[in-house]
KEBADREN-23246 format. One record per residue: residue in three letters; x, y, z of N, C-alpha, C, O in turn. Coordinates in steps of 0.02 Angstrom, whole numbers, plus 50000, padded with zeros to 5 digits. Layout:
BEGIN
alaXYZXYZXYZXYZ/...
***
This chain:
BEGIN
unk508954809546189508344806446213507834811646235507244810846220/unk508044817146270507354822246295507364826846263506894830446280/unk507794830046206507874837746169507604835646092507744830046071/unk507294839246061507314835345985507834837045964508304841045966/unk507534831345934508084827645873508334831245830508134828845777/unk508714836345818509004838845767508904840645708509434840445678/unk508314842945661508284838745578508474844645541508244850345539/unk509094840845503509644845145457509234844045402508754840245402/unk509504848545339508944849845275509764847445231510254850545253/unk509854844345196510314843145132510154844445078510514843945029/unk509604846245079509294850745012508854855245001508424853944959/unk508844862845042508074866045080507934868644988508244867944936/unk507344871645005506934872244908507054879044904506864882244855/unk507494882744973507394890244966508204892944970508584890545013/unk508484898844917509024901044935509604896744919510114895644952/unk509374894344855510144889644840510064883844892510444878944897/unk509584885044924509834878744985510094877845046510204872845080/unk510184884945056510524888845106509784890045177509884892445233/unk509224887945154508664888345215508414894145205508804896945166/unk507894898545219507504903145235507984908745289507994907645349/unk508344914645260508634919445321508084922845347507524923545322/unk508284924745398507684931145449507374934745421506774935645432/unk507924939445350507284943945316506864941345283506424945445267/unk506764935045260506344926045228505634928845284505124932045275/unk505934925545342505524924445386505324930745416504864929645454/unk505534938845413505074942545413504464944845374503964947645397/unk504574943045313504364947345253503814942345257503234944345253/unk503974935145264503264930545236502674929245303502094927245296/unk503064931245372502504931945413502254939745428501724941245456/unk502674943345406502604951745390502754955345478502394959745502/unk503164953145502503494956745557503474963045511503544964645452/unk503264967145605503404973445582504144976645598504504974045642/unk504404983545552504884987145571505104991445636505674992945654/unk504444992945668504625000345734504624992945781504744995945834/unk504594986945800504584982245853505224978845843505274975145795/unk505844979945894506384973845890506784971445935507354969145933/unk506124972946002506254968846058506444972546113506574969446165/unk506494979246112506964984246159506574982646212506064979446198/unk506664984146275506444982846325506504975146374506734974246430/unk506254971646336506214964346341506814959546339507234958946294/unk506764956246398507214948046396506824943646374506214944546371/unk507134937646355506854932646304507294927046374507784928746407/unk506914920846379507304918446425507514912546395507144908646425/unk507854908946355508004900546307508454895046354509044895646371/unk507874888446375508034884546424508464879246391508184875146354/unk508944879046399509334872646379509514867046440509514867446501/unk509634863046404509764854146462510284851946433510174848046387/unk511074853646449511444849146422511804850546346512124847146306/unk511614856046349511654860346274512014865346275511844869046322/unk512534867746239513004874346256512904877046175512544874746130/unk513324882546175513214887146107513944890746117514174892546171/unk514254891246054514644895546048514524902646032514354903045973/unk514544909446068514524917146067514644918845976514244921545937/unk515334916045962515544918545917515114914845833515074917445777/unk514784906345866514384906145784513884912845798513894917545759/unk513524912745845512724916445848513024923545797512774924545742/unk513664928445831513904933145797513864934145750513554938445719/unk514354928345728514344928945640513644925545616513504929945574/unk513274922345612512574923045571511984932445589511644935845549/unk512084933145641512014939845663512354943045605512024942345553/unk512814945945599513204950845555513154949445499513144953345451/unk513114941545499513004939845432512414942245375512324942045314/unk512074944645437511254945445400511054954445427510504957245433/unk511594956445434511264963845456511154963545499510724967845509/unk511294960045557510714960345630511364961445683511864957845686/unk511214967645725511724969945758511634964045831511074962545851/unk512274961345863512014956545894511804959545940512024964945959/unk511224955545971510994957246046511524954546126511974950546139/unk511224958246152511574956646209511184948546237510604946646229/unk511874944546277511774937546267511944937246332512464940246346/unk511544933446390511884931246470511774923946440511494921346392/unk512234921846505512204914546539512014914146617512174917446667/unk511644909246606511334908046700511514900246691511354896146647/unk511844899746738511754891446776511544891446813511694895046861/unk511014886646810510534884146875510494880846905510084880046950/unk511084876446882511294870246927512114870046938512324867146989/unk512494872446903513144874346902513454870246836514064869846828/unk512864866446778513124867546717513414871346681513144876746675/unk514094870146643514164874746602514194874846538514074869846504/unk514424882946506514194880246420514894877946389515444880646382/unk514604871546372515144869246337515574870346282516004866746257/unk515264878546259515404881346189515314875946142515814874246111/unk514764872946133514584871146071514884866746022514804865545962/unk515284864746073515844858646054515694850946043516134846746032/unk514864849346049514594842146038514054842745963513744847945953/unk514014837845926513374839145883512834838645901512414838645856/unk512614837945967511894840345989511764846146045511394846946094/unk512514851445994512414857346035512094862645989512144868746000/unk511734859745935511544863145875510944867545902510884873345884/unk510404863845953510044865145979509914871346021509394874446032/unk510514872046041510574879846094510784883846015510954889646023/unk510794882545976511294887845923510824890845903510704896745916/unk510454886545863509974886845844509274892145863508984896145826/unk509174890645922508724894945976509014901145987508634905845973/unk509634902746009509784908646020509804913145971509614918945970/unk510214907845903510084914745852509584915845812509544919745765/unk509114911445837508204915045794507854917245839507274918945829/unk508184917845903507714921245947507804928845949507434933645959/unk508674927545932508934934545919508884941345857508844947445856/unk508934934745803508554937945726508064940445734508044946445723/unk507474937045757507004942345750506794947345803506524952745791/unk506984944545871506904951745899507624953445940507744950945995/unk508044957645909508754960345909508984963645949509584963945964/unk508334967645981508694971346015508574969646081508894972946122/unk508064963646111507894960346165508504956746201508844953146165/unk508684957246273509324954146290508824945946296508244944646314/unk509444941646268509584933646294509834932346344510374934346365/unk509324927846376509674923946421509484914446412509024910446405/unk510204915246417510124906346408510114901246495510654898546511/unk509634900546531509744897546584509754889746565509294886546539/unk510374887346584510884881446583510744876346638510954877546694/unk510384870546625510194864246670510544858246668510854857546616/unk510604853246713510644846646692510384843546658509794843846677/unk510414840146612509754836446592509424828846611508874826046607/unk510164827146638510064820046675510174815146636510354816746579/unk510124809046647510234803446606509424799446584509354795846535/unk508784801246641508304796946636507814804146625508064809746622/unk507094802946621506564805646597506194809046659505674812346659/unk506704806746724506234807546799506844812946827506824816646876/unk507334812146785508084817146815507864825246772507834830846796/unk507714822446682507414826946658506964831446691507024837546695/unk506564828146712505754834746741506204839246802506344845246810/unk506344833546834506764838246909507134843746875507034849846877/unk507484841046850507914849346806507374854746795507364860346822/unk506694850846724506324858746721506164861046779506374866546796/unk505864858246811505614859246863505964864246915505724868946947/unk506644861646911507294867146957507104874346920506894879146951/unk507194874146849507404878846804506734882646795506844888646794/unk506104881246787505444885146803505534888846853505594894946861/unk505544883246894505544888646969506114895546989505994900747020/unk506624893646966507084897346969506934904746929507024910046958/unk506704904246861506534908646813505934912746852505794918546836/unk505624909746898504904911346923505054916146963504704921146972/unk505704914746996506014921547071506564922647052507054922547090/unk506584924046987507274926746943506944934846926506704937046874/unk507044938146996506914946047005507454951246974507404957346972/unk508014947046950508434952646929508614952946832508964957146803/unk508174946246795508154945946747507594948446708507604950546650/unk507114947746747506214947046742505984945546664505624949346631/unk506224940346645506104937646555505124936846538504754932046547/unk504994942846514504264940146483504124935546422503594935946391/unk504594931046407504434924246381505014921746369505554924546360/unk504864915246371505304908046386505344904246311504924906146270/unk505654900846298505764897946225506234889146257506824887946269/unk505484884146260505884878346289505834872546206505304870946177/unk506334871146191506174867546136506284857046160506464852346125/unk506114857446222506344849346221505654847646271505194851246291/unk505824840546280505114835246280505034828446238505334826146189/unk504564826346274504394819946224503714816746268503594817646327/unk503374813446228502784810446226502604809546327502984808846375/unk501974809846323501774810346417502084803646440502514802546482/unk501804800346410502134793246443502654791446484502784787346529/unk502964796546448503864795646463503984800446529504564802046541/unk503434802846575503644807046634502974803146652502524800446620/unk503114804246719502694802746777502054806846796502244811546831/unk501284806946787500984812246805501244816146860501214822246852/unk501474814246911501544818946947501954824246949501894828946988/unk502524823346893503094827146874502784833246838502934839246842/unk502314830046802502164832746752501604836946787501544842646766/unk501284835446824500734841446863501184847946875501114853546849/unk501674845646922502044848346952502384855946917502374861846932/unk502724850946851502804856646771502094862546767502064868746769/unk501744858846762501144860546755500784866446804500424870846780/unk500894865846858500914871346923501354877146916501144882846922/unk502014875746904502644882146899502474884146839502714889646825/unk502104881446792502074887546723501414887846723501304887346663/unk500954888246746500494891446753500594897246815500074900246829/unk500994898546841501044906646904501354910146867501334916246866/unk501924903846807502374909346776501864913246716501974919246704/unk501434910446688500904913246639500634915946666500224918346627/unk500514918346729499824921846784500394928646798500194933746826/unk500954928046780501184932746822501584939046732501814944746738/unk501524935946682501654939946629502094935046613502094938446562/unk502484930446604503044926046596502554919946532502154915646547/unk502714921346486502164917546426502794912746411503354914446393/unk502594907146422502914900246410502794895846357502324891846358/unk503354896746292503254894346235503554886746212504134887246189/unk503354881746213503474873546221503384871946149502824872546124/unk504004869346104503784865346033503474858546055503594854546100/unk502964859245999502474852445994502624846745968502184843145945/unk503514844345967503694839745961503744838645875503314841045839/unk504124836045857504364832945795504154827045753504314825645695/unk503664823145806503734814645781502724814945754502364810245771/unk502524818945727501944820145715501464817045772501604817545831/unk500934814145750500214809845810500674805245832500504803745889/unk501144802345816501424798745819501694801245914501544798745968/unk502174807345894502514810645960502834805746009502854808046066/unk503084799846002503644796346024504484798546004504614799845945/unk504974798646050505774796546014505844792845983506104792045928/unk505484788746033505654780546030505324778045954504714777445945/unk505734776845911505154774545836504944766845843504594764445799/unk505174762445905504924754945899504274756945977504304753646029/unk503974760245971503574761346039502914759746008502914759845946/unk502294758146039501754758146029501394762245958501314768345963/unk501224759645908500844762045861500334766545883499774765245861/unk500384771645922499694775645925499904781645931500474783945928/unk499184785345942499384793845980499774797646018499404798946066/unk500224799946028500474804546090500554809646087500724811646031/unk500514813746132500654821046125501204821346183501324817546231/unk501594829446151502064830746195502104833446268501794838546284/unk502434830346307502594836446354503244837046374503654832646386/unk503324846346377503014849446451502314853946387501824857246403/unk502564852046316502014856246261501214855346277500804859246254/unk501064850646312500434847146299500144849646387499574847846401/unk500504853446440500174857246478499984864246471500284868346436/unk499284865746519498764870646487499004876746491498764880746450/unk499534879346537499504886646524500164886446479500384892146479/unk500534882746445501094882646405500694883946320500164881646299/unk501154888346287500624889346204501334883946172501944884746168/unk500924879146158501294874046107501204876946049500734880246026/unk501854874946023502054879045931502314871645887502784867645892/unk501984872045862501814865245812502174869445736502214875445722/unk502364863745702502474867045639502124866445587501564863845590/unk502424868945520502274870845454502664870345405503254872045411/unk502434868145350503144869245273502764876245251502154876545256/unk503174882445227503114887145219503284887045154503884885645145/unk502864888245089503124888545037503534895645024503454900545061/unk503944895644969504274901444933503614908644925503644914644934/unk503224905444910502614911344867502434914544959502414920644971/unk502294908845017501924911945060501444907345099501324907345159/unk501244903945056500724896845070501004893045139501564893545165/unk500634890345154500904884445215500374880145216499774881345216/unk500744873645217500314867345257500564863745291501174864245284/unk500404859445333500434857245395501054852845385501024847945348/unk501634854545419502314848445421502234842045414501954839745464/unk502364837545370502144830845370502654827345325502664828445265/unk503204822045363503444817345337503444814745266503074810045251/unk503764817045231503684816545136504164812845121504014810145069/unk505124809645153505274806245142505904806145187505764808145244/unk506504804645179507044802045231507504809645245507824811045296/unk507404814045179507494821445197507324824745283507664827345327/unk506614822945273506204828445340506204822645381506274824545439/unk506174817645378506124813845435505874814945512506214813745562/unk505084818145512504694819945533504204825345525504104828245472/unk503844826745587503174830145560502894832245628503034829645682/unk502344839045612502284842245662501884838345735501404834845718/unk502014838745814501774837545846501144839645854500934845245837/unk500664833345890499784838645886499654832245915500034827445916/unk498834832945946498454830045955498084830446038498264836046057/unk497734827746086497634826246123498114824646189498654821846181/unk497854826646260498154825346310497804820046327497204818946319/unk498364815646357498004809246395497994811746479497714807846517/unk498254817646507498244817546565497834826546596497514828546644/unk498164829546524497564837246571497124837746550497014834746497/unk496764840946573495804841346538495804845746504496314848846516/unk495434848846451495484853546425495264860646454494724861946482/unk495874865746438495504872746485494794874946454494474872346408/unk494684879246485494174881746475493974886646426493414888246407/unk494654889146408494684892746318494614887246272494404888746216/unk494754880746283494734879146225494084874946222493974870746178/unk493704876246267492934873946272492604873146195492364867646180/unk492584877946153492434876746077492774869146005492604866945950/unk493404867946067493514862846032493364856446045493114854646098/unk493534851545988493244844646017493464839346062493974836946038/unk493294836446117493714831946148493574836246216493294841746221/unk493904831446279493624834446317494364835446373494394837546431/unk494924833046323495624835646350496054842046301496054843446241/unk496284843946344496974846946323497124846346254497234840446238/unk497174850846202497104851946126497674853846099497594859646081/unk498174852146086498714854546031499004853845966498814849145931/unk499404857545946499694864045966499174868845969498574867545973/unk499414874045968499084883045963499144884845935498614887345916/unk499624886545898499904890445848500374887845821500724884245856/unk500584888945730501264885845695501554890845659501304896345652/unk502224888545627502654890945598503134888245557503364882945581/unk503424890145495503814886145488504214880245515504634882045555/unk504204873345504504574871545528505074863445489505594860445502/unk504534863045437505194858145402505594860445368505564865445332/unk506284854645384506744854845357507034857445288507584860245278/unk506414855545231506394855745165506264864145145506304866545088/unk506104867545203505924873545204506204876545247505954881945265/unk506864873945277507144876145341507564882545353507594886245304/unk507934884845414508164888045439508794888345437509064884045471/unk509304894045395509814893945412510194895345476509844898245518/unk510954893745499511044892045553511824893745543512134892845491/unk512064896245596513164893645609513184890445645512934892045698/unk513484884445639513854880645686514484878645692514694875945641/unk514944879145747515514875945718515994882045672516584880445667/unk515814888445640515994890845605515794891345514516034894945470/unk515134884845513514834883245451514214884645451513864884345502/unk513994886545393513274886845403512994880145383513264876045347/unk512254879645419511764874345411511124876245400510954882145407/unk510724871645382510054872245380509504867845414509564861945396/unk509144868645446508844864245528508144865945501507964869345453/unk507784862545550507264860945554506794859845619507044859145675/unk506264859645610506044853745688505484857945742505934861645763/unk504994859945774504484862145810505054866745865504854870445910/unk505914864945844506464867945892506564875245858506784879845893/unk506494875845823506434883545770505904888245779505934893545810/unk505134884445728504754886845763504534889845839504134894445845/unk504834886945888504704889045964505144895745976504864900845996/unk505824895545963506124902845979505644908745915505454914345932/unk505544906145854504934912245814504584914745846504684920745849/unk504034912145885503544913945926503804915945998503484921146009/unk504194914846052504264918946073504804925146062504984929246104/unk505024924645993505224932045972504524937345957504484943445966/unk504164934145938503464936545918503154938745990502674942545991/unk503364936846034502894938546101503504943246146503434945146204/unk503904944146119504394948646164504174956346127504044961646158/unk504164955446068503884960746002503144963546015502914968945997/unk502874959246046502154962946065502184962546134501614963646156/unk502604961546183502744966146254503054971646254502894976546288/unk503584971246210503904979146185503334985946140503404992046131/unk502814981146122502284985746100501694987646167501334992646169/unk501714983446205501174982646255501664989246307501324994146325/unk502034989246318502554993846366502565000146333502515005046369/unk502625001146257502505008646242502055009646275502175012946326/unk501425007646264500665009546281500505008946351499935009446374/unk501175007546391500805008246476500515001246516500275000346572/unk500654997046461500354988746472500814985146489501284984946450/unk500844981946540501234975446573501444972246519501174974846470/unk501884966946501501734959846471501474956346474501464953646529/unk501104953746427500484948246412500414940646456500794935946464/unk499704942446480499834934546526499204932246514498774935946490/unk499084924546534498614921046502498644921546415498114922746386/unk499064920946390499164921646334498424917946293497934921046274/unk498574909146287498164905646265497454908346278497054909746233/unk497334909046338496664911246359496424917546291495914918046256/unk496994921046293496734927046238496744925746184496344929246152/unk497174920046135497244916746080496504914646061496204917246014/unk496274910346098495684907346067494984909846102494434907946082/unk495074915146167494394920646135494314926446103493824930146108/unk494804927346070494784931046021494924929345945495144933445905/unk494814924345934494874920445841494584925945818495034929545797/unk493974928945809493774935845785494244940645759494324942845702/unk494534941645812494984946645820495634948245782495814953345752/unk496054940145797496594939645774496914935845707496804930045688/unk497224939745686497474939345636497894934045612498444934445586/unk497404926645631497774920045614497784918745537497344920645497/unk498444914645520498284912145452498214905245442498654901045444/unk497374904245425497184897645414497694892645377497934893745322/unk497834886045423498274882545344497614877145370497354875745424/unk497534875145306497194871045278497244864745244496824861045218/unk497894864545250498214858445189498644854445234498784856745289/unk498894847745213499464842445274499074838645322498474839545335/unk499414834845344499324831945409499894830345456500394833945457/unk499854824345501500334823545530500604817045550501024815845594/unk500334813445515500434806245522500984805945504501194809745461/unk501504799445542501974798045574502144791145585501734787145607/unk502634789945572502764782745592502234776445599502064772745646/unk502114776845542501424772745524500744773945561500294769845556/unk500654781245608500154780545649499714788645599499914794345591/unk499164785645580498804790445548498694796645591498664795545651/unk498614804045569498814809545609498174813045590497684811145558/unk498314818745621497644825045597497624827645539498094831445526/unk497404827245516497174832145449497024841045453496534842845486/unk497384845445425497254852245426496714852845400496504849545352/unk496244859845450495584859545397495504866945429495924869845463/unk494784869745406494734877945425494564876845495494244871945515/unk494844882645540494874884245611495254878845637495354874445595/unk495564877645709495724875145743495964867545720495524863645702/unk496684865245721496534858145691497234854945746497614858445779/unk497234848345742497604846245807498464845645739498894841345738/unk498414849345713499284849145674499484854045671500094854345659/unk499104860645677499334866845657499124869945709499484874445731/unk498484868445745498414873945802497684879345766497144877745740/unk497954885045779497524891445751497694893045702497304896245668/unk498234891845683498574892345610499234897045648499434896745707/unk499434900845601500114905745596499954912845591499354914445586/unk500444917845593500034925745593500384929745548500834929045508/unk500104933345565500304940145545500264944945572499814948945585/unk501104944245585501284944845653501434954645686501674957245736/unk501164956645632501054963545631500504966945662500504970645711/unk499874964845614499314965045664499164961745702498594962745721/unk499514956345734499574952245787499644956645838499174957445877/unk500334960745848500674962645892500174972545899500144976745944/unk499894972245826499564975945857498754976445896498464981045925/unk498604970345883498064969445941498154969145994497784972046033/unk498884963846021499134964446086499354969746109499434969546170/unk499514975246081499564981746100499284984246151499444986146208/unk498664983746111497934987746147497634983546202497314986546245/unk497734974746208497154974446229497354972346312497914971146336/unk496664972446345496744975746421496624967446464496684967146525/unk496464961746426496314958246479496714953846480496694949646526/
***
């Protein structure tokens, strides 16, 4: 009910079928070679979700990638269940694409309740923000939360609340990366719920960079994730906040709330992510992939920001969208996101509520964040 939904590929278009591996997903967003995380913790919030040590290993070795060093934090006195349920795919998943691409960054997986209701849910993030916030002996410059669901389903005040602890944690270098949900404009679990708009949260608060997805073709191309048949069985999160206003970076866009996603990445199924679970490999999907990419991508340009004498990056978003000039987004232009019979956004040039800013390249990405001072 609060983590997405899982979405397995039974037939991805890439690799025999086998999903897109890490060197896939370096080469086509063009990660660079001298960046692979040294310095940096990566922090991946799970609710209820365990992982087994030994799949992450073997897809690690499997692919050349020496494993990184891996903690566990309980924050409530959960523990990991080693990966022993099928909706423990989710922690698997996260850890080892957070780890693929930046390898040499230590993991930490901090371990929550998740509760049974949507009001037990927030209390957990909420424990688990805060905790990460005066977690002085880990000090993780970015977070990788892949769960949520439509505002409705939390209480504003929970949701302010979310909203308060990750904005000190973004003020203080701690860049907080939230998938933009799975169920396109649509952005309900629930598929018998109201025919209209929703957007996600904790994705759809302002100092959090929501990561929306993408189908990534073979050649390089991308357009916007969108529901094509009982395969993908969904599509990228986007659209409008019904409850925060829009910041003040995103003043150039339209509407006068809260704008998502920010940025995308691969993320359907049909184009998906290989995976171990269990001892097997799989191929996944879902705005739950995409989210550990990007903050592998932001641990990679704090490890570049620290050669050069620079903190880790804060106010992230703020710097995303005043600098479009600058940075090295890749327009997608093509898809939408309509969903469960509720018509969605359409990709178009600059800024669009399915894709965000588009996707990067993530080379000269990381080398603008290098340099820059504000």
């Amino acid at each position: 009910m609060l983590k997405r939904e899982l979405l397995l590929s039974t037939r991805a278009l890439v690799n025999n079928g086998q999903g897109y591996y890490p060197s896939d997903i370096r080469r086509a967003y063009h990660f660079p070679i001298n960046y692979q995380g040294s310095g940096q913790t990566i922090g991946i919030l799970e609710f209820s979700n365990g992982y087994r040590l030994r799949d992450a290993k073997a897809f690690w070795n499997m692919h050349g990638i020496t494993p990184p060093t891996v903690e566990f934090v309980s924050v409530d006195g959960t523990r990991n269940d080693q990966g022993r349920q099928p909706q423990d795919e989710e922690a698997s998943l996260d850890l080892q694409w957070a780890g693929a691409l930046a390898p040499q960054a230590k993991l930490v997986v901090y371990e929550a309740n998740a509760g049974d209701t949507y009001a037990q849910f927030a209390q957990a993030m909420i424990r688990t923000l805060t905790f990460i916030l005066n977690d002085t002996q880990r000090k993780p410059s970015v977070l990788s939360i892949s769960y949520g669901d439509a505002e409705e389903s939390f209480s504003p005040n929970d949701l302010q609340r979310i909203a308060r602890v990750i904005q000190k944690l973004d003020n203080t270098g701690i860049t907080v990366c939230v998938a933009s949900g799975d169920q396109g404009a649509y952005g309900l679990h629930d598929l018998s719920g109201s025919r209209r708009r929703h957007v996600d949260a904790p994705a759809s608060v302002p100092n959090a960079i929501a990561v929306g997805g993408t189908h990534l073709n073979a050649s390089g191309g991308e357009r916007a994730w969108t529901y094509y048949g009982p395969q993908n069985g969904g599509a990228t999160g986007g659209g409008y906040s019904s409850l925060f206003a829009k910041p003040t970076w995103q003043k150039a866009l339209p509407g006068v709330m809260r704008a998502l996603p920010d940025i995308a990445f691969n993320a359907d199924p049909a184009s998906g992510y290989q995976i171990v679970f269990q001892g097997d490999t799989a191929v996944v999907g879902g705005t739950s992939v995409s989210c550990p990419v990007f903050a592998a991508i932001v641990a990679l340009a704090n490890e570049a920001r620290a050669f050069n004498g620079k903190p880790p990056v804060a106010n992230l978003g703020q710097i995303l969208y005043s600098n479009t000039n600058l940075i090295p987004f890749r327009d997608v232009i093509q898809g939408n996101n309509s969903f469960n019979g509720v018509t969605g956004y359409t990709a178009k040039p600059g800024w669009d509520a399915c894709t965000g800013l588009g996707s990067l390249d993530v080379a000269s990405f990381i080398a603008f964040l290098a340099t820059h001072d504000a």
